[in-house]
N, CA, C and O atoms as a GROMACS GRO file, in nm:
protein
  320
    1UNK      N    1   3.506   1.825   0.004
    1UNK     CA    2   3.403   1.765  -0.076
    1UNK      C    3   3.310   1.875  -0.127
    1UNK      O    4   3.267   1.967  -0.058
    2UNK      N    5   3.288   1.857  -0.238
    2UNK     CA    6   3.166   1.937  -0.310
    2UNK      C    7   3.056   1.890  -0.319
    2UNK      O    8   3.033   1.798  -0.398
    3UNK      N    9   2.943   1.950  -0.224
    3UNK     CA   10   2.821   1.915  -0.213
    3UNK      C   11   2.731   1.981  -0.272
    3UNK      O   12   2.731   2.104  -0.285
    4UNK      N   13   2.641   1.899  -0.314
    4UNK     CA   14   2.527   1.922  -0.415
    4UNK      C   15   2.378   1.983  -0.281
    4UNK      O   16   2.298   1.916  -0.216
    5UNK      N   17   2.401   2.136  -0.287
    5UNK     CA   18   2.266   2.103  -0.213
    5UNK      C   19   2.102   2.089  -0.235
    5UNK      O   20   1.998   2.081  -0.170
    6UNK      N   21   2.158   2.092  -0.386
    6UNK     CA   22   2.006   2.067  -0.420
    6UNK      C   23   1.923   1.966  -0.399
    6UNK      O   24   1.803   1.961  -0.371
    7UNK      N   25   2.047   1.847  -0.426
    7UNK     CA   26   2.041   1.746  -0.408
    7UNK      C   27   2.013   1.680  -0.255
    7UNK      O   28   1.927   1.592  -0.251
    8UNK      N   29   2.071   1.713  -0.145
    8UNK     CA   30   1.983   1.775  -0.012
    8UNK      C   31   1.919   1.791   0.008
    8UNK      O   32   1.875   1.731   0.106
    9UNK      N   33   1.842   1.882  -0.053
    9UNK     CA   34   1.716   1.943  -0.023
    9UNK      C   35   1.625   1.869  -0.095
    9UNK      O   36   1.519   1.889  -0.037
   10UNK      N   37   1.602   1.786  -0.199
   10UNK     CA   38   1.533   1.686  -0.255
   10UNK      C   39   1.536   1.572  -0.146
   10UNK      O   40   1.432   1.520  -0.107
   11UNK      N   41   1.667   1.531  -0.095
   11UNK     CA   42   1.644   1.406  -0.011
   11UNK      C   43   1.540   1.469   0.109
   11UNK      O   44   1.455   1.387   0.143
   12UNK      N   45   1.533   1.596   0.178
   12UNK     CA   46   1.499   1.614   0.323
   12UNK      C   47   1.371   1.652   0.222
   12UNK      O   48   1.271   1.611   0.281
   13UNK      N   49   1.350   1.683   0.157
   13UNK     CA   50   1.187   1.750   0.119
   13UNK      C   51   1.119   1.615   0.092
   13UNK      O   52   0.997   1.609   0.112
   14UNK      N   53   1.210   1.463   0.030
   14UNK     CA   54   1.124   1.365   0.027
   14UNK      C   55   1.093   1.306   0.197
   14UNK      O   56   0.986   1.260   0.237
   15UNK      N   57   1.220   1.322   0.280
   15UNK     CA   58   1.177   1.261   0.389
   15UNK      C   59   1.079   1.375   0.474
   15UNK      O   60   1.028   1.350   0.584
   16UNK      N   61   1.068   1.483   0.414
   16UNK     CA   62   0.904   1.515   0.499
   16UNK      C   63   0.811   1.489   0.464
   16UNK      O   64   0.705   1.496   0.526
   17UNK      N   65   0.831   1.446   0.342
   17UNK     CA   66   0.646   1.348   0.263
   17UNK      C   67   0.652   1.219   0.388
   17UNK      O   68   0.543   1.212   0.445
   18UNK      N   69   0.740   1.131   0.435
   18UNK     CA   70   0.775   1.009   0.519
   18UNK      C   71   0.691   1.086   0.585
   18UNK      O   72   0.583   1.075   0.527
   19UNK      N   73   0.676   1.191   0.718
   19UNK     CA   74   0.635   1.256   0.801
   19UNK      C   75   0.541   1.311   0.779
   19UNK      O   76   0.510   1.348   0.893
   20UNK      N   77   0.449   1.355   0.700
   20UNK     CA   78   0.300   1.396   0.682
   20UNK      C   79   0.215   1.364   0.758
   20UNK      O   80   0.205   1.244   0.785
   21UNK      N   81   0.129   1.457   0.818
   21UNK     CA   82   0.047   1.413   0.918
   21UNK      C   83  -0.066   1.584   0.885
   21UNK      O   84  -0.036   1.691   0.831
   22UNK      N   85  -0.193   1.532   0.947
   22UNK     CA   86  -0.285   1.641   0.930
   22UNK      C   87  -0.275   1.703   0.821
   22UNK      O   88  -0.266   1.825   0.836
   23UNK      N   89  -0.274   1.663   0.707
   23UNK     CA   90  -0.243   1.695   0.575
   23UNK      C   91  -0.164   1.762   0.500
   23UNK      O   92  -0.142   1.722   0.386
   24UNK      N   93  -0.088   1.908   0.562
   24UNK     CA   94   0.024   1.888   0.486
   24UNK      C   95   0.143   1.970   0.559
   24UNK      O   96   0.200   2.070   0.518
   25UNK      N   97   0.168   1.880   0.708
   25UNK     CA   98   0.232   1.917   0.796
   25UNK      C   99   0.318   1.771   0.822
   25UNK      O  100   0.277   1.655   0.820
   26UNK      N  101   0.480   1.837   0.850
   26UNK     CA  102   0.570   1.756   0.809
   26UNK      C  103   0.664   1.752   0.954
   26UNK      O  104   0.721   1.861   0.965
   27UNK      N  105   0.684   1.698   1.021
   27UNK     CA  106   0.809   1.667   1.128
   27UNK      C  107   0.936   1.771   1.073
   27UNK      O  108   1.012   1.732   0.984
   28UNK      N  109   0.951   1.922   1.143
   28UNK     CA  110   1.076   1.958   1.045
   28UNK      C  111   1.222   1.894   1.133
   28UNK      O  112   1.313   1.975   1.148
   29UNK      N  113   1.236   1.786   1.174
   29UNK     CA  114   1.351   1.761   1.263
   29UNK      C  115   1.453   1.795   1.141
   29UNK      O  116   1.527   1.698   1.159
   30UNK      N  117   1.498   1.848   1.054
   30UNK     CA  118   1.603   1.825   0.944
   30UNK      C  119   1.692   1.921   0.969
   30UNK      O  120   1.674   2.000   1.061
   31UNK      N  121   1.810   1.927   0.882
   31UNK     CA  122   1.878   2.039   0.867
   31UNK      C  123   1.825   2.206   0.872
   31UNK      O  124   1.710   2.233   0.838
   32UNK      N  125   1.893   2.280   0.904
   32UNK     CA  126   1.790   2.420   0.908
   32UNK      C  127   1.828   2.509   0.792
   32UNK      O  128   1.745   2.585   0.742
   33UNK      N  129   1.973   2.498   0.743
   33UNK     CA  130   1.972   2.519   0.597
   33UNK      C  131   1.932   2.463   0.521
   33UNK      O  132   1.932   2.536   0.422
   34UNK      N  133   1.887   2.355   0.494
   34UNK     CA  134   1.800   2.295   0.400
   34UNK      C  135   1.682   2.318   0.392
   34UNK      O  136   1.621   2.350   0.290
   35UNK      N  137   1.623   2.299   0.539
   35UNK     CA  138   1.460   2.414   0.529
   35UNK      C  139   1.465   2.503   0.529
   35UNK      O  140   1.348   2.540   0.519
   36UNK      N  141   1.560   2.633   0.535
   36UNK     CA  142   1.578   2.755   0.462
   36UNK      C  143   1.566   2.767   0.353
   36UNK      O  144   1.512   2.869   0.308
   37UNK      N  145   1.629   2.633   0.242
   37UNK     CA  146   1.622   2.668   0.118
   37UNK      C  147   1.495   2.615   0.049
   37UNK      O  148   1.464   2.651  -0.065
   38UNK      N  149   1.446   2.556   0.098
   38UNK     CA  150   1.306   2.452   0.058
   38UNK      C  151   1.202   2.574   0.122
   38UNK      O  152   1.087   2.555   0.082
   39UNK      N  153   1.211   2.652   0.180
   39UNK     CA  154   1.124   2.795   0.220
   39UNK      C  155   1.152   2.873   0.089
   39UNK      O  156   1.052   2.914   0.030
   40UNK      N  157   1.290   2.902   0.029
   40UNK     CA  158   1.308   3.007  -0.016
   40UNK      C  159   1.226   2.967  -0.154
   40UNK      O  160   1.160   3.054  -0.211
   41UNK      N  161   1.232   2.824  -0.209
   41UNK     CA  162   1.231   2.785  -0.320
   41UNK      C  163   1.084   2.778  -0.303
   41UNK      O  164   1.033   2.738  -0.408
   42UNK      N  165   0.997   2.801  -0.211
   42UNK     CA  166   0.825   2.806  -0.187
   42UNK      C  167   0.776   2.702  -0.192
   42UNK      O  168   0.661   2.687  -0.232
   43UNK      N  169   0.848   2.610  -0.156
   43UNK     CA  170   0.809   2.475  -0.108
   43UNK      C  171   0.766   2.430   0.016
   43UNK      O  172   0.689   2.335   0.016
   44UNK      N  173   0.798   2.478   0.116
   44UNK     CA  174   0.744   2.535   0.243
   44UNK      C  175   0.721   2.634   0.311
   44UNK      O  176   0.755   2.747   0.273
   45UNK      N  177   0.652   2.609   0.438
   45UNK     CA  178   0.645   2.799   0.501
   45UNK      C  179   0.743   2.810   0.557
   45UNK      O  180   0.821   2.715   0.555
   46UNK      N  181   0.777   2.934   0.629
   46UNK     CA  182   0.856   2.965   0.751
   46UNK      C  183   0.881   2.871   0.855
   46UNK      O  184   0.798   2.837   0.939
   47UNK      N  185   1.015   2.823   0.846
   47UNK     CA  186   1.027   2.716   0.911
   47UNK      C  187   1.060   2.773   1.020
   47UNK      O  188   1.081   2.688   1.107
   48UNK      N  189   1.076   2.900   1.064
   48UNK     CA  190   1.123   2.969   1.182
   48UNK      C  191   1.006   3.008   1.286
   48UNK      O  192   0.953   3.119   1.296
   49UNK      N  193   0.984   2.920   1.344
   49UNK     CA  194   0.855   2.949   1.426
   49UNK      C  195   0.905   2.841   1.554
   49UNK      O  196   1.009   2.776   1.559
   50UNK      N  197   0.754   2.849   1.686
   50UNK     CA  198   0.753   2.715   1.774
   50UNK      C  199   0.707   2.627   1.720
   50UNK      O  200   0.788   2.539   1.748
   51UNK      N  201   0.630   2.581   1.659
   51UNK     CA  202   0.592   2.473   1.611
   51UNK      C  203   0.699   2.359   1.589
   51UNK      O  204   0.812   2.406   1.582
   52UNK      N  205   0.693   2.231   1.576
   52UNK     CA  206   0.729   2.104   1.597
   52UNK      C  207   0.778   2.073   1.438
   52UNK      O  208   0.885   2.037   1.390
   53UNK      N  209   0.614   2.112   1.368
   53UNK     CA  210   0.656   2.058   1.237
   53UNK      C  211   0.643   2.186   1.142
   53UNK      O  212   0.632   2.291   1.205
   54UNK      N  213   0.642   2.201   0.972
   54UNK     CA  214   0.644   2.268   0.922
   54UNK      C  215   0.517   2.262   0.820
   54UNK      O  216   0.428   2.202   0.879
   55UNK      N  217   0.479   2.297   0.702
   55UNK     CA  218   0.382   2.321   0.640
   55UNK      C  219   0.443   2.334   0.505
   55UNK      O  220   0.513   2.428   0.470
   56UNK      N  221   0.405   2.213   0.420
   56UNK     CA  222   0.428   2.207   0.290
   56UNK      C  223   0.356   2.303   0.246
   56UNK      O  224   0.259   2.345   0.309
   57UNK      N  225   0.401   2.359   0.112
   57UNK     CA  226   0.290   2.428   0.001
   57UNK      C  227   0.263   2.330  -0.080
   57UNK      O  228   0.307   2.216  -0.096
   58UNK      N  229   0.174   2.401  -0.133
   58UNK     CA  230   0.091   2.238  -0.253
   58UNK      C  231   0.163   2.216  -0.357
   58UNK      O  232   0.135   2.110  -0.414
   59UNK      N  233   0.249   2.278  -0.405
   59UNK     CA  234   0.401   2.265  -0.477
   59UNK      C  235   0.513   2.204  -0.415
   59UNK      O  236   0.617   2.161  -0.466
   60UNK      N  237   0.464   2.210  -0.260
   60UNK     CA  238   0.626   2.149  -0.193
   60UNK      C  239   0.542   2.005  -0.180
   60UNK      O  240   0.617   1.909  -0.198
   61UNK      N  241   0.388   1.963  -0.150
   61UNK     CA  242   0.374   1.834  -0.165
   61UNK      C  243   0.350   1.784  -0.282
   61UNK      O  244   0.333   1.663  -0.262
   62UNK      N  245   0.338   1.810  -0.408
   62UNK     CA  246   0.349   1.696  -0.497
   62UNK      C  247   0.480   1.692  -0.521
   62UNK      O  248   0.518   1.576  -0.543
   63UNK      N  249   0.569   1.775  -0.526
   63UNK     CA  250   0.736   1.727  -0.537
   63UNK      C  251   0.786   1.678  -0.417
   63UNK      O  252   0.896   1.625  -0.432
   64UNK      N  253   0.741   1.676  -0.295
   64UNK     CA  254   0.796   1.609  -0.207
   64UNK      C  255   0.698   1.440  -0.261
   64UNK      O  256   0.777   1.349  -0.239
   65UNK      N  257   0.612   1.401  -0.298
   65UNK     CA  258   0.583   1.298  -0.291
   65UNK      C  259   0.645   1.240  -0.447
   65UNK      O  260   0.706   1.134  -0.443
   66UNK      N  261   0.630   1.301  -0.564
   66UNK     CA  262   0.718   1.215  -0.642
   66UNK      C  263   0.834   1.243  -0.609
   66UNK      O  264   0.903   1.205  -0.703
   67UNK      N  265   0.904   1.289  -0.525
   67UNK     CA  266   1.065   1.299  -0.508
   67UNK      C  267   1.081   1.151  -0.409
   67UNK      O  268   1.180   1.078  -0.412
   68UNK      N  269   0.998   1.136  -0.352
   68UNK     CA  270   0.956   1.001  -0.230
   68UNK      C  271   0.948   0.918  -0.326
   68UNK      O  272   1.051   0.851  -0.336
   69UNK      N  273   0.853   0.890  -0.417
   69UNK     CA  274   0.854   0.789  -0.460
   69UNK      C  275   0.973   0.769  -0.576
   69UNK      O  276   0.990   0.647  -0.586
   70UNK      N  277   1.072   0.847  -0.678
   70UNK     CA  278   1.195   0.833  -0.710
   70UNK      C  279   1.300   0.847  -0.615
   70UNK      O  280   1.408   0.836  -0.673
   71UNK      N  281   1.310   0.861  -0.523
   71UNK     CA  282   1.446   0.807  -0.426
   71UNK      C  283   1.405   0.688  -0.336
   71UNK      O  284   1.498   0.624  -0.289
   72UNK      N  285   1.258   0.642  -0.301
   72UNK     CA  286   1.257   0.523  -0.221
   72UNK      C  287   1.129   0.395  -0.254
   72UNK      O  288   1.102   0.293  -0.190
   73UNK      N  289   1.095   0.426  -0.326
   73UNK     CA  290   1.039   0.323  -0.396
   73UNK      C  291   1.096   0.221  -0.443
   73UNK      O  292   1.191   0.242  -0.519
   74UNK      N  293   1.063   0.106  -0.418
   74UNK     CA  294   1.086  -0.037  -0.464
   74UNK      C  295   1.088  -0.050  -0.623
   74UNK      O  296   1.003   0.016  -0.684
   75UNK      N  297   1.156  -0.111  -0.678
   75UNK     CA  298   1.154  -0.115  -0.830
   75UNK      C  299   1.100  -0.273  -0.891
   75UNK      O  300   1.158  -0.381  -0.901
   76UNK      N  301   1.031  -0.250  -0.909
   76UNK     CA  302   1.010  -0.398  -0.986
   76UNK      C  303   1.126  -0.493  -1.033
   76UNK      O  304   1.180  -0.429  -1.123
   77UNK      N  305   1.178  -0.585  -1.021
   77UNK     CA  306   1.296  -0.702  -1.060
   77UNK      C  307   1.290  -0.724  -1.201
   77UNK      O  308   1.198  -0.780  -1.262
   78UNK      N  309   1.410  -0.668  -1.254
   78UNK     CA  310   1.392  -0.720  -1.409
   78UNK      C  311   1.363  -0.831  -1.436
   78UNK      O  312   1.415  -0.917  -1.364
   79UNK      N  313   1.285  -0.871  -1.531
   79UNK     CA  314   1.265  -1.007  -1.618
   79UNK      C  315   1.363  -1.090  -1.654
   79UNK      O  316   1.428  -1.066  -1.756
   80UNK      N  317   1.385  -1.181  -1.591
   80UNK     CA  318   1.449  -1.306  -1.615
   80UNK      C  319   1.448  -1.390  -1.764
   80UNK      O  320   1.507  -1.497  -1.775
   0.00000   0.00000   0.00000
């Protein structure tokens, strides 16, 4: 299979907006190549530390939150 990892890394960068806590610290339970590449792309810090969770940049949270709200947001029901 040919995998898209960009496309990856959009899904796990929206599910750390899900995980936000203390403002812009994220649960990194995810893949570790994917938060490698969401580091490289300066969307987050160094995910290589003790810490629990990781640390959006202010570029990795507004694309992690409209990436949240285009992959899991409810859509309004077309008009009947």
């Amino acid at each position: 299979m040919d995998v898209d990892e960009d496309r990856i890394d959009e899904a796990v960068l929206a599910l750390l907006w899900l995980t936000l806590h203390n403002g812009a610290r994220a649960w990194k339970g995810h893949d570790w190549d994917a938060l490698d590449r969401l580091h490289r792309k300066g969307l987050i810090l160094n995910p290589a530390n003790k810490a629990k969770s990781v640390v959006l940049t202010e570029d990795g949270l507004h694309e992690a939150e409209r990436l949240f709200e285009a992959l899991f947001a409810r859509r309004p029901a077309p008009a009947r």
